[in-house]
C-alpha positions as CSV (number, residue, x, y, z in Angstrom):
1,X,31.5,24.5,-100.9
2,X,33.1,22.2,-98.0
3,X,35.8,20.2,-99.7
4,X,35.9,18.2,-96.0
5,X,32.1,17.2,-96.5
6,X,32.4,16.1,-100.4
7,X,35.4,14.2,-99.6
8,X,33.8,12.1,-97.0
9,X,30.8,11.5,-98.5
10,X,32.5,10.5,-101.7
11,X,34.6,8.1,-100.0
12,X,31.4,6.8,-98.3
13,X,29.3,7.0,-101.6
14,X,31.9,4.6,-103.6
15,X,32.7,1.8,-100.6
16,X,28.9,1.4,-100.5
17,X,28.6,1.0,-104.3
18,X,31.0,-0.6,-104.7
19,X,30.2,-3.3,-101.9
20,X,26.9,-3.7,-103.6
21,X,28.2,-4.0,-107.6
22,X,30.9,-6.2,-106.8
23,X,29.5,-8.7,-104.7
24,X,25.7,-8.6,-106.5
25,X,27.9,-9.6,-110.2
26,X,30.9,-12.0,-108.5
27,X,28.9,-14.9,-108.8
28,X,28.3,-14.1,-112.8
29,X,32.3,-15.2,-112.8
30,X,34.6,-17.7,-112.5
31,X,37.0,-18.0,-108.9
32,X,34.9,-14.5,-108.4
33,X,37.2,-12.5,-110.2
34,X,36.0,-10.0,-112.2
35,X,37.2,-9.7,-115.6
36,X,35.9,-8.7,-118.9
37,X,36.7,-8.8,-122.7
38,X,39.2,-5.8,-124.0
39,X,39.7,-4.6,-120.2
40,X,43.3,-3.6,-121.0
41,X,42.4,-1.3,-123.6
42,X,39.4,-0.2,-121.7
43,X,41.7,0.8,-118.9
44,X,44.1,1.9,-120.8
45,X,41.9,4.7,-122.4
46,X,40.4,5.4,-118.8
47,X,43.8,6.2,-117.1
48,X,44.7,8.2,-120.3
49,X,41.5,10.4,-119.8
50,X,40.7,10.3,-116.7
51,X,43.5,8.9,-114.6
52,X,45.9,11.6,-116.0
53,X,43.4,14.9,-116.2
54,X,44.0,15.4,-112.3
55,X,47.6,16.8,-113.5
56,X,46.3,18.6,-116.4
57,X,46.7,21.8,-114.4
58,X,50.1,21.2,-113.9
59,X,51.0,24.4,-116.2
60,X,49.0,26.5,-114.1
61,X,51.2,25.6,-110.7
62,X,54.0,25.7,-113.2
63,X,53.5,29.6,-114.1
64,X,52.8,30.2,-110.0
65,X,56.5,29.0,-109.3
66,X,57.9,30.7,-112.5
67,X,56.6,33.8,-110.7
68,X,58.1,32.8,-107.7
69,X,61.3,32.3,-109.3
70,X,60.7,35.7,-111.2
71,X,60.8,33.7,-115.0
72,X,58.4,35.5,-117.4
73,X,59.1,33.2,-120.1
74,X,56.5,30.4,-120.0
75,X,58.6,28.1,-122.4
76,X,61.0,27.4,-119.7
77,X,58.5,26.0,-117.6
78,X,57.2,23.5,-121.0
79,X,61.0,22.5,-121.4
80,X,61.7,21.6,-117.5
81,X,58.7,19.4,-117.3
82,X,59.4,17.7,-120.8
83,X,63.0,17.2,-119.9
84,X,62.3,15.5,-116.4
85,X,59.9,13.3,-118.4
86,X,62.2,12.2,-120.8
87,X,64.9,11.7,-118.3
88,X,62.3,9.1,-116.5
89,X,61.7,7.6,-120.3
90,X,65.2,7.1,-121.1
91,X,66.4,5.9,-117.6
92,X,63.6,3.5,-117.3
93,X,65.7,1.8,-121.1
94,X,69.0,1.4,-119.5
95,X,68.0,0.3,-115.7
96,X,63.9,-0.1,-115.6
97,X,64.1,-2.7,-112.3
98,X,66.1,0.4,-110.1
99,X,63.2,3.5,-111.9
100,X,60.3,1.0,-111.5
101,X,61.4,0.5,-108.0
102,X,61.8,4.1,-107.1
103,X,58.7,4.6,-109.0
104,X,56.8,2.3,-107.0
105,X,58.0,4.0,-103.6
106,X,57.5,7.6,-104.7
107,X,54.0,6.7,-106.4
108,X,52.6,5.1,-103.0
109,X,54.1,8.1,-100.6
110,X,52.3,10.4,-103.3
111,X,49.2,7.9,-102.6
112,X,49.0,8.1,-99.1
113,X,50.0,12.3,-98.9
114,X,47.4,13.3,-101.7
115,X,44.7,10.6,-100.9
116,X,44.8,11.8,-97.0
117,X,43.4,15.4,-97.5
118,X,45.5,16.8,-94.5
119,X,48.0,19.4,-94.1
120,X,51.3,18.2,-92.8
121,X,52.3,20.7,-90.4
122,X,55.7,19.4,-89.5
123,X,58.6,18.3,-91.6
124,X,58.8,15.2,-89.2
125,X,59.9,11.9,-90.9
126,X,57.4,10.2,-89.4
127,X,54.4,11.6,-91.3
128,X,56.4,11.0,-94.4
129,X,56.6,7.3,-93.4
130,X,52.9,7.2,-92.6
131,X,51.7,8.6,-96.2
132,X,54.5,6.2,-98.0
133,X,52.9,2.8,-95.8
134,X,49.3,4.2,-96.0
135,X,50.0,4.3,-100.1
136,X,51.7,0.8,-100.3
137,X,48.7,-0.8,-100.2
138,X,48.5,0.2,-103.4
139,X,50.9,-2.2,-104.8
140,X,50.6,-4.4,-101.6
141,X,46.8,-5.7,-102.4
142,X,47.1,-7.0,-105.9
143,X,50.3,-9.0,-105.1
144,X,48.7,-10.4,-102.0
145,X,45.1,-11.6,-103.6
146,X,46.4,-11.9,-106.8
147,X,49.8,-12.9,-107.4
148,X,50.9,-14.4,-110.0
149,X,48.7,-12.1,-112.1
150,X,50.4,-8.6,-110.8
151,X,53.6,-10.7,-111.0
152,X,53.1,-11.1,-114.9
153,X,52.3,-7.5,-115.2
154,X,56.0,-6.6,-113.1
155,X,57.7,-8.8,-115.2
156,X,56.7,-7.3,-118.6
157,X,57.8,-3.9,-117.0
158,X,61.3,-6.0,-116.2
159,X,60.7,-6.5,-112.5
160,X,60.1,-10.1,-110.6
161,X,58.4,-9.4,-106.7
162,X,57.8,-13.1,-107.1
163,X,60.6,-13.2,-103.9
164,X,58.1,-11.4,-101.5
165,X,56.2,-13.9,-99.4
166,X,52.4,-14.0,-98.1
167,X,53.7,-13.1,-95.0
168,X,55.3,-10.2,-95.6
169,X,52.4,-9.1,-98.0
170,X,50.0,-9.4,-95.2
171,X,52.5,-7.9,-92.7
172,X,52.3,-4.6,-95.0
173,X,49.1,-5.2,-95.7
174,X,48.3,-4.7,-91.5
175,X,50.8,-1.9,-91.8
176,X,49.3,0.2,-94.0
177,X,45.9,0.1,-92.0
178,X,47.4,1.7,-88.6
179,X,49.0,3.9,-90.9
180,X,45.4,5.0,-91.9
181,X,44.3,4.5,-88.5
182,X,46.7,7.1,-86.8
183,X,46.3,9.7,-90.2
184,X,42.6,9.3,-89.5
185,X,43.2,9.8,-85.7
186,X,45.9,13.0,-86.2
187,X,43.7,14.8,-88.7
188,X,39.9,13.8,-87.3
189,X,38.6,13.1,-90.7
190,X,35.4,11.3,-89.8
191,X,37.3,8.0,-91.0
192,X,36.7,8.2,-94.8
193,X,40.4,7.3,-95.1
194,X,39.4,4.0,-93.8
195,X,36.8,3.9,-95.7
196,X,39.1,4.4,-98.9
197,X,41.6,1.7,-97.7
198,X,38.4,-1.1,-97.1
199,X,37.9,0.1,-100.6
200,X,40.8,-0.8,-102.4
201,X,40.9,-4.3,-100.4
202,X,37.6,-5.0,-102.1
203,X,38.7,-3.8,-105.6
204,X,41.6,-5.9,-105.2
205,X,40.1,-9.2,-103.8
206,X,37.6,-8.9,-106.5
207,X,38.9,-7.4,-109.5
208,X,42.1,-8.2,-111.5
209,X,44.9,-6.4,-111.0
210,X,44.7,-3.9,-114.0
211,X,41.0,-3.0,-113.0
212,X,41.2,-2.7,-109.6
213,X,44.5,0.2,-109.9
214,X,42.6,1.6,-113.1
215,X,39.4,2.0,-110.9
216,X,41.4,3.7,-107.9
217,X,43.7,5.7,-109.9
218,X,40.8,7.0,-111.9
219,X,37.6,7.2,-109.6
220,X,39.5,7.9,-106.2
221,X,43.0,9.1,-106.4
222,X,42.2,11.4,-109.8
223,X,38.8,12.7,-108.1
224,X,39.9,13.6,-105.3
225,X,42.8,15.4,-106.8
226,X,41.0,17.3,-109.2
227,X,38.1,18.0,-106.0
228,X,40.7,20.1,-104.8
229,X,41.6,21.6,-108.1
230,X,38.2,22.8,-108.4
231,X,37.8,23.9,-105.1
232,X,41.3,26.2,-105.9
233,X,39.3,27.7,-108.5
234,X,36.0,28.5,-106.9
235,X,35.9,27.9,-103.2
236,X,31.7,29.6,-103.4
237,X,30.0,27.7,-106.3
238,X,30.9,24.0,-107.5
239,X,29.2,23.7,-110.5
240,X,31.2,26.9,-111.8
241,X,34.4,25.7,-110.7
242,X,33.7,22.3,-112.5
243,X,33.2,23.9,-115.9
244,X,36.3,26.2,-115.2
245,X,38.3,22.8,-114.4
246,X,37.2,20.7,-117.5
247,X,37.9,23.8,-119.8
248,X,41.5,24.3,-118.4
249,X,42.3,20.3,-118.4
250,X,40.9,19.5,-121.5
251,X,44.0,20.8,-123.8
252,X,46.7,18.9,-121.9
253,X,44.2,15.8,-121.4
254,X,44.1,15.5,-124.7
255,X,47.6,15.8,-125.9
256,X,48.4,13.3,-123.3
257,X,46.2,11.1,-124.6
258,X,47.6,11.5,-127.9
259,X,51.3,10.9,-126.8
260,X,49.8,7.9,-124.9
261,X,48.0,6.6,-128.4
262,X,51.4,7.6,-130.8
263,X,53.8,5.7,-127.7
264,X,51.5,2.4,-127.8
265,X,51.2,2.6,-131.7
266,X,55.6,2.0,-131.9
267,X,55.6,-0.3,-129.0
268,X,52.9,-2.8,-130.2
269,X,55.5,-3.2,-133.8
270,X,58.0,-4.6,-131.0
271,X,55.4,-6.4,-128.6
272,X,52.5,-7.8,-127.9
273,X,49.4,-5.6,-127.9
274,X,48.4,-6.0,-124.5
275,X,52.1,-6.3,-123.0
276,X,52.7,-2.7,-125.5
277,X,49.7,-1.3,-123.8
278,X,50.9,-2.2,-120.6
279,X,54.6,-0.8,-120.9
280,X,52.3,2.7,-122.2
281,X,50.4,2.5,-119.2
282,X,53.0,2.4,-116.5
283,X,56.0,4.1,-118.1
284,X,53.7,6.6,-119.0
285,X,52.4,7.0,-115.4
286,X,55.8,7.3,-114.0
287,X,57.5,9.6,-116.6
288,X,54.1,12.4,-115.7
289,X,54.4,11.1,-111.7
290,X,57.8,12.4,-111.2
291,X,57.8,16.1,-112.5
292,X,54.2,15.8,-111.2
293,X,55.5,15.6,-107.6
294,X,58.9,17.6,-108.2
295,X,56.4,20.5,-109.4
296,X,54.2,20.5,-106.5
297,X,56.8,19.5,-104.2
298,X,58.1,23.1,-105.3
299,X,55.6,25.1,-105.0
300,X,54.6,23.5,-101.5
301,X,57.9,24.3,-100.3
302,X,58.1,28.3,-101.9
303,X,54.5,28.8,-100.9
304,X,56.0,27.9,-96.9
């Protein structure tokens, strides 16, 4: 099993389809923006399957750095994670525009690092920098093609970005690509990175907001995370180490999901359905994102 070689020709794989789907059913819709009946919920079941599964394994890391730290007791790694999760939850009540903010910066350097398949052999800012403008785009392609749409979104999570102008959207826009372009140059990747940033572009010019992150959290970020998973578990034989990843995601998949279904069940008594599912969605995301990268932050650094 080459992870290298399944990497590229995933990234491949999905630009060409995706070139081909989107363009072939654009002119089926209005302004050429995709959108489809019960696409919030849609999404919002995709990212709580799918989306989240790539971090299902987190216990197994977990019990790797217990070892580290010489803990036999299992619980304490449980409690840790559920606490940092919690902390995110209850911060995000008293000052959600400073946590959404952070969240936004940690979740695109966590973009741009995980999505780049490299090893960083040096502790040097300026990779950090690269993996954190490389990720923006992330955030920087919906509010550029569609504004006032992602704006809406923000503002139900208590933020307004309406201050940040076209210029500077395109400016970071341009940024992020030489940040792929000297990643893809440092780490001679065959230039599937670019082909994963021409991807998102696309999702975002033709796909509303909500689809097009769905889509790339899901199909790209999440698959490629969990490639790597699988390839952890059985460098020799794919299939075998596919099987072995579904059975050891599926518990914590699944009580995510139901967290996800028991959260959005209280919030839509206080708020619209769609507006509940997006608060889920995205508080959610960033109360799993942080002990997610403080975990493998960890172990990166004890593993050293």
């Amino acid at each position: 099993m080459d992870l290298y070689k399944i990497n590229k020709k995933y990234s491949f794989f999905l630009l060409l389809f995706n070139i081909i789907f989107l363009i072939s059913i654009s002119k089926y819709f209005e302004n050429k923006q995709i959108e489809f009946q019960y696409q919030t919920i849609i999404c919002f079941f995709l990212i709580s399957i799918i989306g989240v599964s790539h971090g299902a394994l987190d216990h197994l890391k977990g019990y790797k750095l217990m070892k580290i730290y010489k803990l036999e007791n299992k619980s304490y790694f449980y409690l840790a994670y559920i606490a940092v999760s919690l902390i995110v939850i209850f911060t995000w009540m008293i000052i959600p525009e400073i946590v959404l903010i952070i969240f936004l910066m940690v979740a695109s350097y966590h973009f741009g690092k995980e999505d780049s398949c490299v090893e960083q052999n040096t502790k040097s800012l300026v990779y950090d920098f690269l993996y954190l403008f490389k990720g923006s785009v992330i955030i920087i392609a919906p509010l550029l093609f569609h504004n006032e749409k992602t704006n809406e979104i923000f503002q139900i999570l208590n933020l307004d970005l309406g201050f940040l102008t076209s210029k500077f959207l395109i400016l970071m826009i341009f940024v992020s690509f030489i940040a792929n372009i000297i990643i893809t140059v440092q780490s001679n990747n065959g230039g599937f990175l670019i082909a994963d940033w021409t991807n998102i572009i696309l999702l975002n010019v033709f796909l509303s907001p909500l689809i097009a992150f769905t889509i790339y959290f899901c199909f790209l970020h999440s698959v490629r995370h969990s490639l790597s998973l699988i390839y952890e578990i059985d460098r020799n034989d794919f299939k075998v180490g596919f099987y072995k990843f579904i059975r050891k995601a599926l518990p914590l998949t699944l009580t995510t999901l139901l967290l996800f279904i028991i959260s959005l069940y209280l919030l839509a008594n206080y708020y619209a359905f769609d507006d509940a599912i997006l608060k889920v969605i995205f508080i959610g995301l960033a109360s799993l994102t942080f002990p997610h990268i403080l975990l493998e932050y960890l172990v990166e650094k004890n593993e050293k």
